[in-house]
C-alpha positions in Angstrom: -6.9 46.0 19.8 -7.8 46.3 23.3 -9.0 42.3 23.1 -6.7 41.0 20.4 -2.9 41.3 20.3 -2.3 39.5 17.1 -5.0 38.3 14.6 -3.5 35.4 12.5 -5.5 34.4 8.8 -4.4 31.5 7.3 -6.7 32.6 4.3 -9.5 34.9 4.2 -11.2 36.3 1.0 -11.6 39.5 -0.6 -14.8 39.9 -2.3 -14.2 40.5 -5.8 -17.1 41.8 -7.9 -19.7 38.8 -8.2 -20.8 37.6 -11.6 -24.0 35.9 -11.9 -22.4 32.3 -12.6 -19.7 33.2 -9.8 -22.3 33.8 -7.3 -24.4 30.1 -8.9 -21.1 28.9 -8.0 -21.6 27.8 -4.2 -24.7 26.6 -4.9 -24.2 24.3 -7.5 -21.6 22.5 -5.2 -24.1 22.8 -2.7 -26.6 21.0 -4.6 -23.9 18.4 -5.4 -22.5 17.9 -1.9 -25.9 17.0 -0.8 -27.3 15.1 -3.2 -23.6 12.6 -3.8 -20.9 13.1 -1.2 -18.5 10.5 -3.1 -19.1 12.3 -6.0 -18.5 15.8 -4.6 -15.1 15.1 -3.3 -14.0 13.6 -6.4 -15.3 16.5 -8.7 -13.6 18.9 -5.6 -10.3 17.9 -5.7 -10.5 17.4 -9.6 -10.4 21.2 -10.1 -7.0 23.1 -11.1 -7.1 24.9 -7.6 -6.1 21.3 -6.0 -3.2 20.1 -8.5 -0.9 20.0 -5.9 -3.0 17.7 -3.7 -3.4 15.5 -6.8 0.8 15.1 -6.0 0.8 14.3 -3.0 1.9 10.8 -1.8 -1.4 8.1 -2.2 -1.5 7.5 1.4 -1.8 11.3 2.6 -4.5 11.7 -0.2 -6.4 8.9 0.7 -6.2 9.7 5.1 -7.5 13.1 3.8 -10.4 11.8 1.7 -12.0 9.8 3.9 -11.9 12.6 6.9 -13.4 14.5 4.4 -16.1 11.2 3.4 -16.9 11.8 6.8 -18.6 14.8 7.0 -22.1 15.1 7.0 -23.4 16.6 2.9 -25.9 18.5 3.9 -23.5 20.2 6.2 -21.0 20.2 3.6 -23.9 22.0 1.5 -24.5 24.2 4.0 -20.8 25.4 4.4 -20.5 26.2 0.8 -24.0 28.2 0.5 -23.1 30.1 4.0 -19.4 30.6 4.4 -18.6 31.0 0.2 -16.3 33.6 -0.6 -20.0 35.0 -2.1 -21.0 35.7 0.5 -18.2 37.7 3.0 -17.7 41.2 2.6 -14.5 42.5 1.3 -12.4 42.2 4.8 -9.3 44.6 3.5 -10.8 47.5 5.0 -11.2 45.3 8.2 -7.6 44.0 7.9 -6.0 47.6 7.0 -8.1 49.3 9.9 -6.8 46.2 12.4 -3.1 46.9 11.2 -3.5 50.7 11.7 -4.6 49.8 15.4 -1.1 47.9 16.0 -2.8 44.7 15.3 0.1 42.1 14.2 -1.7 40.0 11.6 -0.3 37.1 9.7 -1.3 36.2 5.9 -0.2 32.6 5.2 -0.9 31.1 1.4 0.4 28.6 -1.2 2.9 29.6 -3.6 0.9 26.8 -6.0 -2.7 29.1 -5.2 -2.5 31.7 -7.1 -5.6 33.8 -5.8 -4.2 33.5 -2.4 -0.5 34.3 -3.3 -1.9 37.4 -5.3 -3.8 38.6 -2.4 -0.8 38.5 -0.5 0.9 41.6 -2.4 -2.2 43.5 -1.1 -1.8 42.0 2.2 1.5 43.0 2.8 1.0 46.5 2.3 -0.7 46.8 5.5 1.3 48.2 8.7 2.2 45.2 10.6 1.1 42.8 8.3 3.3 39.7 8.2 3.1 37.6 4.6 4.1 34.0 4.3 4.1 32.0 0.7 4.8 28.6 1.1 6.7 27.5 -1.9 5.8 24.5 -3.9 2.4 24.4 -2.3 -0.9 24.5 -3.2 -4.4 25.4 -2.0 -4.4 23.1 1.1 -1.3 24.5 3.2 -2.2 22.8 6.4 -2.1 19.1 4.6 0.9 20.0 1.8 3.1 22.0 4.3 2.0 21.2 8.0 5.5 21.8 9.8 6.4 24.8 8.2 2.8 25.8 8.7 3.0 25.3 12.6 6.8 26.9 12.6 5.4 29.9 11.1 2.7 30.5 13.4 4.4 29.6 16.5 6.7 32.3 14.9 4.1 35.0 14.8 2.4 33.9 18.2 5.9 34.4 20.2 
């Protein structure tokens, strides 16, 4: 608190008890990523999680796809072995600890994700937690929803 006024998550997991194929999981995308990048990002944004982007107008899909083409795969690989869900320790105790401090902190989701909208009940019952779903919006808040998005937080930051 003494560095920090406000700490603003625009998702951030909470490890849930790892299952042997749910731990596999990161590194069989991995494994993809790097060996077919065009391949990856279609078999990505072909899972339920990403219905939402699969509405979006052509155009926004396609701008978004090729930033994502971009990217380097083994970098891409190496993002999904290091930074998976699998591998961050549950951060509620972090969060409620923050909150109890008088840290503001901001939990934004998709009404459309429903891990992330789920975690927000749990979110919101720490002190000084702020909760935002966006309805009619998926996993990908920034791309579906980016002017509420950047209302909200300017919101928070003020």
């Amino acid at each position: 608190p003494d560095h920090a006024a406000s700490c603003a998550f625009c998702a951030w997991p909470m490890r849930r008890k790892m299952t042997r194929s749910r731990w596999r999981w990161p590194w069989a995308w991995a494994a993809l990523a790097g060996s077919s990048a065009e391949e990856f990002w279609q078999k990505w944004y072909e899972q339920e999680l990403f219905a939402s982007f699969r509405e979006l107008p052509e155009q926004k899909r396609k701008s978004w796809l090729e930033q994502r083409r971009s990217l380097e795969p083994a970098a891409i690989a190496s993002q999904l072995r290091n930074l998976g869900p699998a591998r961050h320790e549950d951060l509620f105790p972090v969060l409620n600890s923050l909150g109890a401090q008088g840290v503001r902190i901001l939990f934004l989701a998709g009404e459309l994700d429903p891990k992330y909208s789920a975690l927000a009940q749990k979110i919101a019952s720490i002190p000084g937690a702020e909760v935002e779903i966006f309805p009619g919006v998926g996993h990908i808040v920034p791309l579906e929803a980016p002017e509420a998005l950047a209302l909200r937080i300017k919101k928070f930051i003020r």
